[in-house]
N, C-alpha and C positions, 0 to 999 in steps of 0.2 A: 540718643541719636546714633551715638557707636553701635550696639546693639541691631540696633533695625538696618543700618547698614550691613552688619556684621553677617544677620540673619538673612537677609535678602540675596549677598553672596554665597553663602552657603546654598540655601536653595537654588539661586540661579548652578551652580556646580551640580548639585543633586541632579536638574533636571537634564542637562549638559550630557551626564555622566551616566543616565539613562538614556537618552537619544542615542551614545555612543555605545552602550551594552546592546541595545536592543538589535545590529545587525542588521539582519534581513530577515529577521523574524518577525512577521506580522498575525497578529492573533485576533479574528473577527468572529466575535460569539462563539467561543468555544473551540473555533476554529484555526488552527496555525498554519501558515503558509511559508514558506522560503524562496525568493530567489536567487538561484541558483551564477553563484559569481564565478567566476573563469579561473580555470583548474580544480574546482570544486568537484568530487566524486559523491556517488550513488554510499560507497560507506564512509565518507566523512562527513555527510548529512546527518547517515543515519547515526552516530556515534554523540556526535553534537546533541541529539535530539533526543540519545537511547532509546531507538526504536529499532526496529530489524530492518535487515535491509528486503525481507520478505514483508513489511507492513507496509513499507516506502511502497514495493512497486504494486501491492494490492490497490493503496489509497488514489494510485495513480498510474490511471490506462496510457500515458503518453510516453512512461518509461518503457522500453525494449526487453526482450527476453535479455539478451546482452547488454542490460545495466546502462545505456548511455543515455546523459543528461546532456544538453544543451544548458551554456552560458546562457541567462535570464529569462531560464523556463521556471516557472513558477508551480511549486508543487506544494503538495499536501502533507502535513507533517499528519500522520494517526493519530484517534487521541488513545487512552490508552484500555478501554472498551476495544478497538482496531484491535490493538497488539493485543490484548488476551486473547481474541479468537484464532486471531493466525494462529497463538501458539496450541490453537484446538485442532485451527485445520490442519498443521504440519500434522499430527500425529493423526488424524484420522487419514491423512492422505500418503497412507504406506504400499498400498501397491502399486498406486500410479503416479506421479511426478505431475501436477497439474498447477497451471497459470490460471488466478481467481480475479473477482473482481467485486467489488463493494459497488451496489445498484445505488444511483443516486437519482434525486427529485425529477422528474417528468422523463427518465427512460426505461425505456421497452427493449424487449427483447430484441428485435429488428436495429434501434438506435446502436444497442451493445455490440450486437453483430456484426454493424459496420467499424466500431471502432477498431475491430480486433481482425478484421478482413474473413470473418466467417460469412460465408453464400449463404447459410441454410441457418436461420434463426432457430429454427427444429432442431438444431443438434446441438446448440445449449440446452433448450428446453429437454433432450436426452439424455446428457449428459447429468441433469442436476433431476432428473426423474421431477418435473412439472410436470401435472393432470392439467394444465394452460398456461395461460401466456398469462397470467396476472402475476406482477413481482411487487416488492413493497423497500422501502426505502431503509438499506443499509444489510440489504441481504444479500452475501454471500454466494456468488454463481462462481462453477466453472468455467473459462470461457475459450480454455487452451489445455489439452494434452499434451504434454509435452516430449513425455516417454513414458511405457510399459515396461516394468518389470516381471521377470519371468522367476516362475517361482521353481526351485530346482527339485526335480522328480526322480523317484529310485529307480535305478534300472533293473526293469521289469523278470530281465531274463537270470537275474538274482535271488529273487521270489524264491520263496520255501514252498512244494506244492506237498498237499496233505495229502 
């Protein structure tokens, strides 16, 4: 009888002790989530979660170029297929500075367009050189240039001439 008592307290604590780990971290099918509690930042998310704070705002179009989270917005932790890429796309994305966006289930280019306040669905679609408008789920679009870098040229009137 002690026993079964004994063990039933222990589990009840177990379960208790997991309710109170788990946060606000909610994970559906592979999927984790966070809501965002008040004073909470864009890198103490990502820190919690080791994920960059460049995978944070890929997985999630509601964050701003300027990092701001809103108290009980609910965002998307990356899983970590997400983070490998980013850290492909940082390095292929060396001469331009560019804002990305992971294409999710039933949008279009037009849908992506509006979220990000672009007019012309065409200048994604140029941006990321589509032959059309057909995108597939979990790919990768430019959706924001952010700044050009300029690549520094010799001056000319330096030149050796033969």
């Amino acid at each position: 009888m002690k026993v079964r008592k004994f063990t039933i307290v222990v589990l009840l604590t177990l379960i208790v002790a997991d309710f109170a780990n788990a946060g606000n971290r909610v994970t559906n099918e592979s999927k984790t989530i966070h809501r965002v509690e008040q004073g909470e930042t864009i890198y103490a998310i990502s820190r919690k979660y080791d994920v960059s704070v460049e995978a944070l705002m890929i997985s999630n179009s509601s964050i701003s170029d300027d990092y701001v989270i809103l108290t009980g917005e609910v965002i998307n932790i990356p899983d970590q297929s997400t983070v490998e890429r980013v850290k492909l796309m940082k390095v292929n994305c060396q001469m331009v500075k560019c804002r990305y966006h992971i294409v999710q289930s039933g949008e279009t280019l037009e849908s992506i367009a509006g979220k990000y306040n672009i007019s012309d669905s065409r200048d994604i679609q140029e941006w990321n050189s589509l032959k059309n408008q057909n995108l597939y789920v979990g790919q990768e679009i430019i959706v924001k240039i952010l700044e050009t870098r300029s690549i520094p040229v010799k001056d000319a009137s330096k030149l050796v001439k033969n």
